[in-house]
N, C-alpha and C positions, 0 to 999 in steps of 0.2 A: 504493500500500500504506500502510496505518496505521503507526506508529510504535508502539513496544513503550507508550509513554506513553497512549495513546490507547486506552478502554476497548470494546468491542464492542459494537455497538448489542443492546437485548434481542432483538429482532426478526431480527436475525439469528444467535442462537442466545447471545449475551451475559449476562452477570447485569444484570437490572433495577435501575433506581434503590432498587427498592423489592422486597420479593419477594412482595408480592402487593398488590393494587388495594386504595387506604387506605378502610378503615371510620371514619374516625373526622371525613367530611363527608355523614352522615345528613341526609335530605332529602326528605319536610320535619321541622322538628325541631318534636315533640309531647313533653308532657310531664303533670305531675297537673293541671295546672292546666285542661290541654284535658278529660281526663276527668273532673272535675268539671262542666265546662260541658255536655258531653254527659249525664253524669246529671243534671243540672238540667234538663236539655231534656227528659228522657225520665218522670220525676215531673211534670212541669209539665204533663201532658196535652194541650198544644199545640205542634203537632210541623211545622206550617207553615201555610198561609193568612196573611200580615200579621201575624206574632204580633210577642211584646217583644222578642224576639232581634233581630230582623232590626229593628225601628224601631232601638234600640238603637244594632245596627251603622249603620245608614243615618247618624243624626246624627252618630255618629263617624266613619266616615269621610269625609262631605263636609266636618268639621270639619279632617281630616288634607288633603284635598288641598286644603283654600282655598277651596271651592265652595260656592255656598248649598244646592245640592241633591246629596241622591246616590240612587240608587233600586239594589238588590239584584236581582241576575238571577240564572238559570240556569246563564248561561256567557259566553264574552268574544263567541264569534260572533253573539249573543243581543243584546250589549247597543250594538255597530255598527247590526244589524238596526234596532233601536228608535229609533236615533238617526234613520238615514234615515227611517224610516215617520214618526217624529215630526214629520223635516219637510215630511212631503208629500212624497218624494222616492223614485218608481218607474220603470212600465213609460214607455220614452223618455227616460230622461234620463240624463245621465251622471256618475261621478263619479271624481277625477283620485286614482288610487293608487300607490306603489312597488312594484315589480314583485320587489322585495327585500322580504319579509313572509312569515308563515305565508298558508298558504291563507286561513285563516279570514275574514281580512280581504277577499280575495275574494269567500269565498263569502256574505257579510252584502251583497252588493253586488248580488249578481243573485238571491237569493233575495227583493230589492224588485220586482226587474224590471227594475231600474237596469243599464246599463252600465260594467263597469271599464273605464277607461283608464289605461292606464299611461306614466307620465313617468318619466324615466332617474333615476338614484341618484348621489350627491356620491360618488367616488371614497374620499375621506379619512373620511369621518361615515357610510358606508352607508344615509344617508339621502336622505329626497326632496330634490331640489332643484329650486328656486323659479325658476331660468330655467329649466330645462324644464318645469315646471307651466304659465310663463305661453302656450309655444309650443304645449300642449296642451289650451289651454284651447277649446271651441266655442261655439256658441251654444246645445249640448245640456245642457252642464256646469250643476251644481247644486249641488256641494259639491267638497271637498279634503280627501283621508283622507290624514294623512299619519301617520308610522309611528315609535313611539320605537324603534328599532332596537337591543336588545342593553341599553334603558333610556337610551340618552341621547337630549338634545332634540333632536329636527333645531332646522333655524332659526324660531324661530317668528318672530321680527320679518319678517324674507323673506317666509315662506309666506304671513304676515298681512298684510302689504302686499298681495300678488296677490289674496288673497280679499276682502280692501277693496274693492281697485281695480275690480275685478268683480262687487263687489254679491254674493259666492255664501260661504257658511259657511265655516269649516274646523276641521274635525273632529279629534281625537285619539285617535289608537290607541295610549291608553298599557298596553296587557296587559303589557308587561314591564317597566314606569316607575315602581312604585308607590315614591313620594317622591322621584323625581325632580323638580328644578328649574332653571327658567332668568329669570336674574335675581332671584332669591331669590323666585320665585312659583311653588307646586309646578303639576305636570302634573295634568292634570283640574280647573283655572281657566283656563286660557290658549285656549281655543278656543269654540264654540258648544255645543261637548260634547264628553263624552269616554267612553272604551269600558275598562274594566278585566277581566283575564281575574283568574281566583283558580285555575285549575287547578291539579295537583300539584306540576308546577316551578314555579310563578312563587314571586316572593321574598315576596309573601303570598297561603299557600295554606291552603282550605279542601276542598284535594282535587277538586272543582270548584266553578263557580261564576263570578258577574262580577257587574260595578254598571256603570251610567251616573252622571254629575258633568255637572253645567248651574248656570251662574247667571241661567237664561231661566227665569220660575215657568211660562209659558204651555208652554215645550216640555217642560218636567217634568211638568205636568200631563196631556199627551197622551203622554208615554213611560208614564208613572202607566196611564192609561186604557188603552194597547193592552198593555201587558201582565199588566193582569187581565180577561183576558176581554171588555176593550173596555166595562169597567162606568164607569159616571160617577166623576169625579174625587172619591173621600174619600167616598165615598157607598155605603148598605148596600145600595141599589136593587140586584137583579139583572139590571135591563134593560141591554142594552147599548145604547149611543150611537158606538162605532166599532167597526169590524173589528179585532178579537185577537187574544188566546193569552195560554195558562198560564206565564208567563213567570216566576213566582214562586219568589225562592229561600225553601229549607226553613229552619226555623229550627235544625236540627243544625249546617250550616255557618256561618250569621251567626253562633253560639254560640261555633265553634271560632274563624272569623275574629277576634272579639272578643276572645279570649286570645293570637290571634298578631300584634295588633297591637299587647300590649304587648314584643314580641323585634325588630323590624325594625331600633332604632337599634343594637343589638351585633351585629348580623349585619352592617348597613350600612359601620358601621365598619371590620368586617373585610374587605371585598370592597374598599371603597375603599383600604385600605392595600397589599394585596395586588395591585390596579391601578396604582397608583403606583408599584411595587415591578418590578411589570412592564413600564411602558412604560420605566423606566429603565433598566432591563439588554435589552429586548429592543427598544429604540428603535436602541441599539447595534449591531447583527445589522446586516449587511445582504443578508438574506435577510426582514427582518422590515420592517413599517411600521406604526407605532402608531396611533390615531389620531388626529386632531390637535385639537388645545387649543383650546379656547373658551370664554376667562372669561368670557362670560354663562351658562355651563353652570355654575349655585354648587353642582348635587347631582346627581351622575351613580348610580342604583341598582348600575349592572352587574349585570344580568340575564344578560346576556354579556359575557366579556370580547373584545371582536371587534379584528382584525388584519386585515392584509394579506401572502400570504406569497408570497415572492419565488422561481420556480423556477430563474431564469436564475442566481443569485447562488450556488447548490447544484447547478452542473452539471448544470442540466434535473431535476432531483428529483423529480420530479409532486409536487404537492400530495397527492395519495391514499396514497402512498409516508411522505410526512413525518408526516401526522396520523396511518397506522397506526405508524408507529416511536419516537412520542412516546408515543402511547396503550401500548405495549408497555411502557415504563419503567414504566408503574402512577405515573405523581404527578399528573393531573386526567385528566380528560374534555376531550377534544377533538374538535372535529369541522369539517368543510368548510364546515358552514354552510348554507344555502340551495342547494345547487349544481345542482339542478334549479327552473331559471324557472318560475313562475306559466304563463309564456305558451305552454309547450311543454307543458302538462299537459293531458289527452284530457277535462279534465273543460269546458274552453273549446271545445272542437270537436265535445262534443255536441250530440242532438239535446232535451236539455233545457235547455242554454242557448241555443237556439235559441227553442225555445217560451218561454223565460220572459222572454228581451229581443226577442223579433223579429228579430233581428240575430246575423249569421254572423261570426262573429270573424276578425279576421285576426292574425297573427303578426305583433308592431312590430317585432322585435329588433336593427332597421336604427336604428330611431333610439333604441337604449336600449345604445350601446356600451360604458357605465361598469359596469351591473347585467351582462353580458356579462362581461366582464372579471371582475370578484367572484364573481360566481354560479359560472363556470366554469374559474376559473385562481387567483386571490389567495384569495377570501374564507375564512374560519379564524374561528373562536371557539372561548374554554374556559367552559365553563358556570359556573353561579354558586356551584354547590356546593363546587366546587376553588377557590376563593378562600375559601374556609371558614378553612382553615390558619390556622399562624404563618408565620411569616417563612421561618423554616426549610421549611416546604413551599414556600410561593412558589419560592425555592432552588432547590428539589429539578425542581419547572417549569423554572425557570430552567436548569439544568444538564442536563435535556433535551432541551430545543434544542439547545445546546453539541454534545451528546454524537452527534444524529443529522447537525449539520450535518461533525462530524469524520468520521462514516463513509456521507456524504453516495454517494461514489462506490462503495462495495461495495454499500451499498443499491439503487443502480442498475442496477446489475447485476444483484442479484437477484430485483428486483422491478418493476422498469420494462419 
């Protein structure tokens, strides 16, 4: 039984931290400045094809991540795609991914013809790790997509030794990275290429959208190529010289993109204080595990702020249990996280990934027992928008936890 001191979780019929879910982490945050840019877009008679928006954004932001080149897509699963086709890299071949990712990252994989493989995930980072990449590497392999997870860098010194060591790319999937760094050199430099999502939630959003980042002119130029229609490089010829698609983002989102990426350092701010804030009061729990430190990480976005959460430390509490009785407080967004595998999804055991790799999939899940573990027991993140706050909301996060691990055992009862 609770102690008369001990306040009643909301969820089980209690007063919330809050008494209703906080309005005041809008997302994404627009303002006059955007709608200016979209009426300039809309007088300007050129409304997409390569217009000044989009070159505009292009030199900015390969300027922002470090990179000689950046090219504008449609979308983040768009701009993986292009990387693979850019290098040659289809039907037969393989390429080594975390099984811990959005689909998307998947599906850019076998819409080559490519095969994913999946190597297990670092417990503490939710990211790939570089001894199981190297055990999964074959003689089929051809790249390394590895995964900024929640916005921090896996290891890239690790990954990039194995990709060295094997003569094969490695790729970045920074959709949720944007200014992320490691070693004070941002994400979208640090690999052969890299994949940017712009969709609604990312931390820079044009509602949708994505770019590729290369400091290779030749694979720029063939990302260039297949996605206008496979027309020659910088050239007004309509003939095509490769295999294509309308890959082209419109010039309404380069427009808006361009106005929000004068806001990411006051948002960034805030998410990184607000992370900080967090792994110290909830490093303390032990039902919680933060994740762990890595001073080569000089710029983490948090995209997510991701965890590890402890059932055995809460009297068996399921995980499902905890994130709805947090979420009922109304102080962030929370969620499990990935907790359905890539490898258990009906979309690998079709008869369309069948026809498009030749190859009948098997379920690894034997030797992926870390993504296992996360995916289906620990894994937790609070989204980026709930680090929006002050301090005092952090807080108010913070003494949610508090408040559900106090009524840990009536929750269990009532909902386990």
């Amino acid at each position: 039984m609770k102690t008369p001191s001990i306040k009643k979780a909301a969820l089980l019929g209690g007063e919330p931290i809050l008494s209703k879910k906080p309005g005041h982490f809008p997302w994404p945050v627009g303002g006059q400045q955007e709608k200016e840019a979209v009426r300039r877009v809309l007088h300007s008679g050129k409304w997409g094809t390569l217009g000044k928006e989009c070159a505009e954004f292009a030199a900015k932001y390969a300027e922002f991540c470090q990179a000689k080149h950046a090219l504008p897509v449609i979308n983040g699963t768009t701009a993986i795609e292009l990387i693979l086709r850019g290098l040659g890299i289809g039907y037969g071949d393989e390429v080594i991914v975390p099984p811990y990712t959005f689909t998307a990252s998947v599906h850019a994989i076998v819409l080559t013809g490519a095969t994913p493989v999946f190597a297990d995930i670092e417990l503490d980072t939710f990211c790939l790790s570089a001894t199981a990449v190297e055990k999964a590497i074959t003689p089929r392999t051809r790249a390394i997509l590895g995964v900024y997870v929640g916005g921090r860098p896996f290891d890239v010194d690790a990954l990039g030794a194995v990709a060295d060591k094997h003569g094969i790319p490695l790729i970045e999937d920074a959709a949720q990275a944007h200014g992320s760094e490691w070693k004070s050199r941002r994400v979208g430099s640090l690999g052969k290429a890299a994949a940017f999502s712009f969709q609604n939630s990312k931390n820079l959003s044009g509602g949708e959208g994505g770019a590729v980042t290369t400091n290779d002119d030749e694979l720029y130029r063939r990302m260039w190529s297949i996605h206008h229609n496979g027309r020659s490089w910088n050239s007004a010829d309509m003939t095509s010289v490769c295999l294509g698609t309308n890959a082209r983002l419109a010039e309404w989102q380069c427009a808006i993109l361009l106005e929000q990426m004068k806001r990411p350092d006051t948002c960034f701010e805030a998410r990184s204080r607000a992370a900080a804030r967090l792994d110290d009061a909830l490093g303390k729990m032990p039902f919680v595990s933060v994740m762990k430190k890595d001073e080569r990480i000089t710029r983490n976005s948090y995209h997510l702020y991701c965890f590890r959460y402890h059932a055995e430390a809460l009297g068996n509490l399921p995980r499902s249990v905890f994130v709805r009785a947090v979420q009922a407080e109304y102080v962030a967004d929370i969620s499990e996280g990935y907790c359905q595998p890539i490898y258990e999804m009906e979309m690998l055991y079709s008869d369309d990934f069948k026809r498009m790799t030749g190859r009948t999939f098997e379920n690894p899940k034997e030797r992926l027992p870390n993504n296992e573990t996360i995916a289906h027991k620990e894994g937790c993140w609070i989204y980026q928008s709930s680090l929006l706050g002050t301090d005092d909301d952090t807080d108010r996060i913070i003494q949610a936890f508090e408040k559900v691990a106090d009524n840990a055992e009536e929750l269990k009862h009532a909902f386990a």
